[in-house]
PyMOL Python script that loads the backbone (N, CA, C, O; Angstrom):
from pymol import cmd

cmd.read_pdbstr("""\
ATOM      1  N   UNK A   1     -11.064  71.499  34.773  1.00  0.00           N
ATOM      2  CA  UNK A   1     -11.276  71.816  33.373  1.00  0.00           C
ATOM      3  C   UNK A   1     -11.627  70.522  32.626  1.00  0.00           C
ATOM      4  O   UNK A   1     -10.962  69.487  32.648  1.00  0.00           O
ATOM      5  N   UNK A   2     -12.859  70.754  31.910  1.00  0.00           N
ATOM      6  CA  UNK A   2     -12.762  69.174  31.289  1.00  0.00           C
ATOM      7  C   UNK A   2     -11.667  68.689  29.996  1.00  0.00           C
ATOM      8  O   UNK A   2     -10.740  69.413  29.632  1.00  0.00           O
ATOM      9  N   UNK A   3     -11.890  67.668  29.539  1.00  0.00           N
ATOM     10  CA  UNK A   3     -11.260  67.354  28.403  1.00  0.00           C
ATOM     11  C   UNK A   3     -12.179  68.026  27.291  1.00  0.00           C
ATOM     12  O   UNK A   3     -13.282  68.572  27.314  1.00  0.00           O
ATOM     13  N   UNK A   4     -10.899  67.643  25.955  1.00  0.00           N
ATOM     14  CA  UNK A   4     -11.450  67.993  24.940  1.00  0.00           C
ATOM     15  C   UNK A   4     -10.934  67.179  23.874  1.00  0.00           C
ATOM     16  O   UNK A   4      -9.740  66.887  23.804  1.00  0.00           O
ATOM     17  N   UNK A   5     -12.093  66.675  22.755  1.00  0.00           N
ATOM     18  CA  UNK A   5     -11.535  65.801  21.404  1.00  0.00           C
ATOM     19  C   UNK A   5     -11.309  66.626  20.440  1.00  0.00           C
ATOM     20  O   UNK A   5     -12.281  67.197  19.947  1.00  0.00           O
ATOM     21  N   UNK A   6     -10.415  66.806  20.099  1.00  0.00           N
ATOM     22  CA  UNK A   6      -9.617  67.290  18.617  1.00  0.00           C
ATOM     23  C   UNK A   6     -10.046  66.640  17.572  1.00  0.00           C
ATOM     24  O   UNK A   6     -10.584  65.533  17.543  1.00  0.00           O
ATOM     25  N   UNK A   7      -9.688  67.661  16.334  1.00  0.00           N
ATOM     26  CA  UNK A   7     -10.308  67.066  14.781  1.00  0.00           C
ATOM     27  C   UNK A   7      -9.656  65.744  14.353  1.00  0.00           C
ATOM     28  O   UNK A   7      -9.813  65.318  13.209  1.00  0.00           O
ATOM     29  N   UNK A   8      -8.720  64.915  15.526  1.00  0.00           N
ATOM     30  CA  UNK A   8      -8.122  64.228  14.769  1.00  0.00           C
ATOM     31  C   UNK A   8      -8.690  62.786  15.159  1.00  0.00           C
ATOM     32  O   UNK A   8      -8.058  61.771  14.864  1.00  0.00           O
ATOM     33  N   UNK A   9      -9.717  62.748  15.728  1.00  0.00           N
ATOM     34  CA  UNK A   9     -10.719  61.770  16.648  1.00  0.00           C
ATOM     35  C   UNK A   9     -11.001  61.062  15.040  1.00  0.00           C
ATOM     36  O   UNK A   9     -11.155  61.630  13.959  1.00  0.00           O
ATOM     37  N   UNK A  10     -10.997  59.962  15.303  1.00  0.00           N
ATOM     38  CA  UNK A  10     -11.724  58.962  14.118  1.00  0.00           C
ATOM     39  C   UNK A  10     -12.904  58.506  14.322  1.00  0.00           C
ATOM     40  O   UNK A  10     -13.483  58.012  13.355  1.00  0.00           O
ATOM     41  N   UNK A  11     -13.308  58.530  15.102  1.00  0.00           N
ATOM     42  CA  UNK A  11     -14.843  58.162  15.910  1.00  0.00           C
ATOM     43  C   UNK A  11     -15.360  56.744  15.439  1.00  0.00           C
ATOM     44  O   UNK A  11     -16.258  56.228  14.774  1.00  0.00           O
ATOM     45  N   UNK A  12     -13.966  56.353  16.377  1.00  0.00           N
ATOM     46  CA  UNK A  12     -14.562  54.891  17.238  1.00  0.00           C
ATOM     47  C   UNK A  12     -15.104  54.674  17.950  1.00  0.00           C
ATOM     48  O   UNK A  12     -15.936  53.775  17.824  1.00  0.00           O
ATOM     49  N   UNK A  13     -14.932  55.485  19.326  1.00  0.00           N
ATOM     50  CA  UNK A  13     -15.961  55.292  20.429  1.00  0.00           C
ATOM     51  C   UNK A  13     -15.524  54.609  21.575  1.00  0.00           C
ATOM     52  O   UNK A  13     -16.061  54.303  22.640  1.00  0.00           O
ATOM     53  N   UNK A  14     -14.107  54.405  20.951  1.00  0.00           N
ATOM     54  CA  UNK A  14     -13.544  53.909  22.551  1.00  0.00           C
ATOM     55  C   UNK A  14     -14.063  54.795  24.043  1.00  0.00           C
ATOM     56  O   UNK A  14     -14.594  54.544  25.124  1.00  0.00           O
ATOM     57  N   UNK A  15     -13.555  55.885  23.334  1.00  0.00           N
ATOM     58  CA  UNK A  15     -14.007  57.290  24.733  1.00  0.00           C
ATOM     59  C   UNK A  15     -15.082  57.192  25.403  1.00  0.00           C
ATOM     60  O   UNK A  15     -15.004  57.300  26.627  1.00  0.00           O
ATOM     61  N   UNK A  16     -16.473  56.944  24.719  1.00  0.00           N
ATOM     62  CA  UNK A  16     -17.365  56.931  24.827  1.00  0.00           C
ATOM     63  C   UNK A  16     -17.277  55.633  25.906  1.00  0.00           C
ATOM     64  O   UNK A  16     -17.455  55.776  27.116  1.00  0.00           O
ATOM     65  N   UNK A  17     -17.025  54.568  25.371  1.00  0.00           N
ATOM     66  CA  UNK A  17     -17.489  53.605  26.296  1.00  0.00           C
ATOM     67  C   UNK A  17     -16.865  53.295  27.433  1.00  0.00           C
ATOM     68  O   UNK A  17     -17.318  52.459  28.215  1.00  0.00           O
ATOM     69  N   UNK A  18     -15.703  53.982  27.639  1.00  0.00           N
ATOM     70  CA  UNK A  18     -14.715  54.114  28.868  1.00  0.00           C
ATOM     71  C   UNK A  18     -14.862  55.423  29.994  1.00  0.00           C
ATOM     72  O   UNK A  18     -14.061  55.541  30.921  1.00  0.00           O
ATOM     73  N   UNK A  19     -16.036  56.410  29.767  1.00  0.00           N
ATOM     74  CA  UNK A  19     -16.270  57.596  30.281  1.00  0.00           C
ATOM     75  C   UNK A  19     -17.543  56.860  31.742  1.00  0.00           C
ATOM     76  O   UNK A  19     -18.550  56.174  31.567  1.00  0.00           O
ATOM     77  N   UNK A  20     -16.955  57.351  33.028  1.00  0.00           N
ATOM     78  CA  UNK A  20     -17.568  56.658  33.916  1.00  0.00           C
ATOM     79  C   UNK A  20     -18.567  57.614  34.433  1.00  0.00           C
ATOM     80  O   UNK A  20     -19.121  57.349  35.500  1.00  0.00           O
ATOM     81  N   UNK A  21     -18.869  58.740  33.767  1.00  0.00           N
ATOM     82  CA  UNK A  21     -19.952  59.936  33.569  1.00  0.00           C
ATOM     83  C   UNK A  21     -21.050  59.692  32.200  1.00  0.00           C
ATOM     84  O   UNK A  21     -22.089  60.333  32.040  1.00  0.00           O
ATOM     85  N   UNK A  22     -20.648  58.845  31.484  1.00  0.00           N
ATOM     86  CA  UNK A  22     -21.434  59.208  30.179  1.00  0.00           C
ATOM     87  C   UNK A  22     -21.016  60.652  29.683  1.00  0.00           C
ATOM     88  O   UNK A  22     -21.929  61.293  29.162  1.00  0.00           O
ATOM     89  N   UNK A  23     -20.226  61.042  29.735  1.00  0.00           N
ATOM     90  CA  UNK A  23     -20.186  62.392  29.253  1.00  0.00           C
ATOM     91  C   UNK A  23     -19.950  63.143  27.946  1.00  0.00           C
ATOM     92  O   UNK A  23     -19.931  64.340  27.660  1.00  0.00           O
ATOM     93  N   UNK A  24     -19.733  61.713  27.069  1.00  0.00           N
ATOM     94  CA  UNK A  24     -19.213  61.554  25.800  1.00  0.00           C
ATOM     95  C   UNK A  24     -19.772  60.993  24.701  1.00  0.00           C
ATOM     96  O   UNK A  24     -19.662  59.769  24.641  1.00  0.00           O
ATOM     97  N   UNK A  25     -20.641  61.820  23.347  1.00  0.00           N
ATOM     98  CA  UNK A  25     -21.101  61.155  22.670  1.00  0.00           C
ATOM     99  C   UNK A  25     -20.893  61.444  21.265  1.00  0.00           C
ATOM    100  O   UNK A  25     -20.134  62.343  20.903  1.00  0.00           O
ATOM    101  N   UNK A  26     -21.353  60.924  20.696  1.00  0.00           N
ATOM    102  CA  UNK A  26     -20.989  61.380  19.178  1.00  0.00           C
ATOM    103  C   UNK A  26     -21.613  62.565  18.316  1.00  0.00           C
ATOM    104  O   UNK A  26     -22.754  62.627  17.859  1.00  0.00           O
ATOM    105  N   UNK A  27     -20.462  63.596  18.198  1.00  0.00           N
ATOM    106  CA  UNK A  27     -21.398  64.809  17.435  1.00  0.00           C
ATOM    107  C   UNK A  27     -21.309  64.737  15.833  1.00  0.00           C
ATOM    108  O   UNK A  27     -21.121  63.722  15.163  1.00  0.00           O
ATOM    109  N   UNK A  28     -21.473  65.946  15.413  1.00  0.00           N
ATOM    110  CA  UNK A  28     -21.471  66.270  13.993  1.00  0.00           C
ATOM    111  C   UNK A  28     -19.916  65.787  13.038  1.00  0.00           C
ATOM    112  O   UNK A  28     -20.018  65.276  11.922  1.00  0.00           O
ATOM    113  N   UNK A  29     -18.790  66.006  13.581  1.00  0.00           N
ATOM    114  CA  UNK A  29     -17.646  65.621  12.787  1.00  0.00           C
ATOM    115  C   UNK A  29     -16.973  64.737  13.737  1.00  0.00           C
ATOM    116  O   UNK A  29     -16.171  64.073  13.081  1.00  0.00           O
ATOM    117  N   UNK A  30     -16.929  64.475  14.746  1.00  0.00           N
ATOM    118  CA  UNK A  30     -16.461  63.415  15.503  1.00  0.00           C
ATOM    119  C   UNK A  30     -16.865  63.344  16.764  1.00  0.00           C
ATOM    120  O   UNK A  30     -17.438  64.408  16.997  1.00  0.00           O
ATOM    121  N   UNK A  31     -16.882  62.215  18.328  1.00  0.00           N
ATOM    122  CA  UNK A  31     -17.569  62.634  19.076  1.00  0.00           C
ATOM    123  C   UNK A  31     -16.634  63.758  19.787  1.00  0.00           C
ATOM    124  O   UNK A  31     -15.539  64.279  19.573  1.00  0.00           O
ATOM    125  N   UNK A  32     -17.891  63.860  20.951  1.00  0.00           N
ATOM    126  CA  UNK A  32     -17.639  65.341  22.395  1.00  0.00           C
ATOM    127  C   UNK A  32     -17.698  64.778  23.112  1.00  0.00           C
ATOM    128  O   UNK A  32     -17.941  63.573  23.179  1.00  0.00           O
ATOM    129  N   UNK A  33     -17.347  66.008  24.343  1.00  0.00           N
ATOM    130  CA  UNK A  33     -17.495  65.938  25.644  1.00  0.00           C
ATOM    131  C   UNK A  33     -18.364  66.636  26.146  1.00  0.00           C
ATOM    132  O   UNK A  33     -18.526  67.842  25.961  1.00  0.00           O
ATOM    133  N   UNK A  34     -18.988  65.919  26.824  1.00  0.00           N
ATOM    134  CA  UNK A  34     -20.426  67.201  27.580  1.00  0.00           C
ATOM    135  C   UNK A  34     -19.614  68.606  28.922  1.00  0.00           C
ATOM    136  O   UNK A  34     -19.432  68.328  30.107  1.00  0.00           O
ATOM    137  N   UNK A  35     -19.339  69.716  28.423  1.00  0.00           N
ATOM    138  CA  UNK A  35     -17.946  69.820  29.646  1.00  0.00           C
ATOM    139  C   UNK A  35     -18.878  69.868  31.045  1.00  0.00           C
ATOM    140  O   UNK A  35     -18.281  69.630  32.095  1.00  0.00           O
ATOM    141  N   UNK A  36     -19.838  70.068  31.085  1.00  0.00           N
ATOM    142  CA  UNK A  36     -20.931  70.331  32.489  1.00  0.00           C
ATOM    143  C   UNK A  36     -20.753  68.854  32.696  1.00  0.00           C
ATOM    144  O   UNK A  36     -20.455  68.624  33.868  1.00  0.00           O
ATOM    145  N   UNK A  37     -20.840  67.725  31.915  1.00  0.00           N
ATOM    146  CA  UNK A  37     -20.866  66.382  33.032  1.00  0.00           C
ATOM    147  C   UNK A  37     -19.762  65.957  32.741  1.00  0.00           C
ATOM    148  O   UNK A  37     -19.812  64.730  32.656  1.00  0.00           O
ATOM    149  N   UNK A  38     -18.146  66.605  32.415  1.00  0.00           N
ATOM    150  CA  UNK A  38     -17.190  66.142  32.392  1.00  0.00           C
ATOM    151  C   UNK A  38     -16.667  66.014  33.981  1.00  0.00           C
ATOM    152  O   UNK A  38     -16.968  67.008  34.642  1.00  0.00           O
ATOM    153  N   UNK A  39     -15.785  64.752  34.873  1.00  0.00           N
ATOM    154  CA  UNK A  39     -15.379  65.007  35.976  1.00  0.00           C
ATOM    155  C   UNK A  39     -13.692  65.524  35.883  1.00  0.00           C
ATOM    156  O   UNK A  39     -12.883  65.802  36.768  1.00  0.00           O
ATOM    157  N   UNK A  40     -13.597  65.508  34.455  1.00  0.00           N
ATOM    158  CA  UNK A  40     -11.769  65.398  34.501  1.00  0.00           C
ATOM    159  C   UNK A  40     -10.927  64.336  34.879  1.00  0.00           C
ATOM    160  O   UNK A  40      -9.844  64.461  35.451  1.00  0.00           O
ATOM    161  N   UNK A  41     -11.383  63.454  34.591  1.00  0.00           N
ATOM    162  CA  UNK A  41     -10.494  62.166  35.422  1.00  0.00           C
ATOM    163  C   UNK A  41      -9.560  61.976  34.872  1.00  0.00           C
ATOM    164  O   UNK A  41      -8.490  61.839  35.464  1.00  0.00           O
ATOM    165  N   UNK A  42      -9.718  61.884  33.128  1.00  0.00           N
ATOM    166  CA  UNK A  42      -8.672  61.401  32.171  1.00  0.00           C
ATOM    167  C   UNK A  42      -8.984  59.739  31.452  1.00  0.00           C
ATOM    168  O   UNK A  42      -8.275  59.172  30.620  1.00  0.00           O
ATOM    169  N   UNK A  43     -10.118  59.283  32.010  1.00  0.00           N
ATOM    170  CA  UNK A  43      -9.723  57.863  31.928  1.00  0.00           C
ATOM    171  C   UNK A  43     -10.118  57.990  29.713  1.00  0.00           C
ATOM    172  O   UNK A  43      -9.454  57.184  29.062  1.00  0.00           O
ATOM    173  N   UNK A  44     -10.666  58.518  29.243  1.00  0.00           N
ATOM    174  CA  UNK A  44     -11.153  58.767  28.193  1.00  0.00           C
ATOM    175  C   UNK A  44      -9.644  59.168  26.784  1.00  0.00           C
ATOM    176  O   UNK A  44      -9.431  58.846  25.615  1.00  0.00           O
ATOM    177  N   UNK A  45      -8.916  60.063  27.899  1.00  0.00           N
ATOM    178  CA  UNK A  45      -7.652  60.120  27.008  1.00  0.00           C
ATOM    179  C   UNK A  45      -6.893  59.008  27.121  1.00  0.00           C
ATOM    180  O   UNK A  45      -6.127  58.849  26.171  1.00  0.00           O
ATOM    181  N   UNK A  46      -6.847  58.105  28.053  1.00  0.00           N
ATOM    182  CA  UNK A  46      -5.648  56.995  28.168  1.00  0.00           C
ATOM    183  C   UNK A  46      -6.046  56.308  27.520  1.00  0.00           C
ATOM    184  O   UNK A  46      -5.161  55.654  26.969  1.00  0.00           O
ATOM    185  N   UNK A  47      -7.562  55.907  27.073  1.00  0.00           N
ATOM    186  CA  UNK A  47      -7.938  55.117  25.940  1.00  0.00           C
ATOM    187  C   UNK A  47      -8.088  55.500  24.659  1.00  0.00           C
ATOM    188  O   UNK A  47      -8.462  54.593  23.916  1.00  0.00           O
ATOM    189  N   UNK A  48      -7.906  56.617  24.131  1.00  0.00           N
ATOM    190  CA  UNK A  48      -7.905  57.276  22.947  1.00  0.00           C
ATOM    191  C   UNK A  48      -6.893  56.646  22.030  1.00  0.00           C
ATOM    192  O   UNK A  48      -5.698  56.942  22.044  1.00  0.00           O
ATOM    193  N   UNK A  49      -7.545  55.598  21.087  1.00  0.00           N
ATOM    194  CA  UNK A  49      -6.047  55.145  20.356  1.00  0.00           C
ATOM    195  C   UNK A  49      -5.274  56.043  19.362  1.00  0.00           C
ATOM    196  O   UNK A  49      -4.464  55.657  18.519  1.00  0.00           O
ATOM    197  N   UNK A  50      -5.685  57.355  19.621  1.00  0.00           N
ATOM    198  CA  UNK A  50      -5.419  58.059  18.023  1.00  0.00           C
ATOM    199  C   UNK A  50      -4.853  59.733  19.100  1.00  0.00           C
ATOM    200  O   UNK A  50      -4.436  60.813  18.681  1.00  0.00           O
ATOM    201  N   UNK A  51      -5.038  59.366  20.186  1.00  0.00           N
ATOM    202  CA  UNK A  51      -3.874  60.885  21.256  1.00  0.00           C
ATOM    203  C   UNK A  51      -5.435  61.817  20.521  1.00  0.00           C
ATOM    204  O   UNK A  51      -5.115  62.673  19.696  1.00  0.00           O
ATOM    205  N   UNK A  52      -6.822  61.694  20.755  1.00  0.00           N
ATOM    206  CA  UNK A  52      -6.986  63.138  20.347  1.00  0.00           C
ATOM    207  C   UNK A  52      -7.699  63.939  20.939  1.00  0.00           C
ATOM    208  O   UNK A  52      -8.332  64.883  20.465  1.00  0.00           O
ATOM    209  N   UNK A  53      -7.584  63.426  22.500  1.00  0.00           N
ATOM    210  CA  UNK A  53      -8.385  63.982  23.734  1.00  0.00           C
ATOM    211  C   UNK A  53      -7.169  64.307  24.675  1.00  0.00           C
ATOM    212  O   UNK A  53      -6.292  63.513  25.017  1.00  0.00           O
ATOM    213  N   UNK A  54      -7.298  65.754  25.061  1.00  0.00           N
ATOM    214  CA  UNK A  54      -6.463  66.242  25.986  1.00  0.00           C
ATOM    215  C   UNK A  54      -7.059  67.454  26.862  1.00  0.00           C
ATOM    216  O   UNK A  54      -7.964  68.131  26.375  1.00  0.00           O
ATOM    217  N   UNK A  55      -6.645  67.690  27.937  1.00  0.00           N
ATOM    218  CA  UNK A  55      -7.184  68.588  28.719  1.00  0.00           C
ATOM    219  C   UNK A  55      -7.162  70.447  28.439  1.00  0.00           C
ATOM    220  O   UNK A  55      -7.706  71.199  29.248  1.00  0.00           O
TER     221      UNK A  55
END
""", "prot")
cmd.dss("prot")
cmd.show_as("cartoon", "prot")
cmd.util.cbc("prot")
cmd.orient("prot")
């Protein structure tokens, strides 16, 4: 199942630059996850300074 960013994302972009898929970019109110090129690894939530990516 992939991850997912919640409304509470501030959109920094940590996620983004820690995703070893690219799978993560910035949308309309904060960034996403692409879930088709998500692998599920997690490495994207352990860097989330704000908890707002979870599976």
């Amino acid at each position: 199942m992939a991850y997912k960013i919640s409304d509470d994302c501030v959109s920094c972009g940590t996620c983004a630059g820690e995703c070893p898929v690219g799978a993560i970019a910035q949308g309309d109110a904060h960034y996403e996850i692409d879930e088709a090129a998500c692998v599920s690894c997690g490495t994207c939530a352990g860097a989330c300074p704000v908890g707002a990516i979870s599976e």
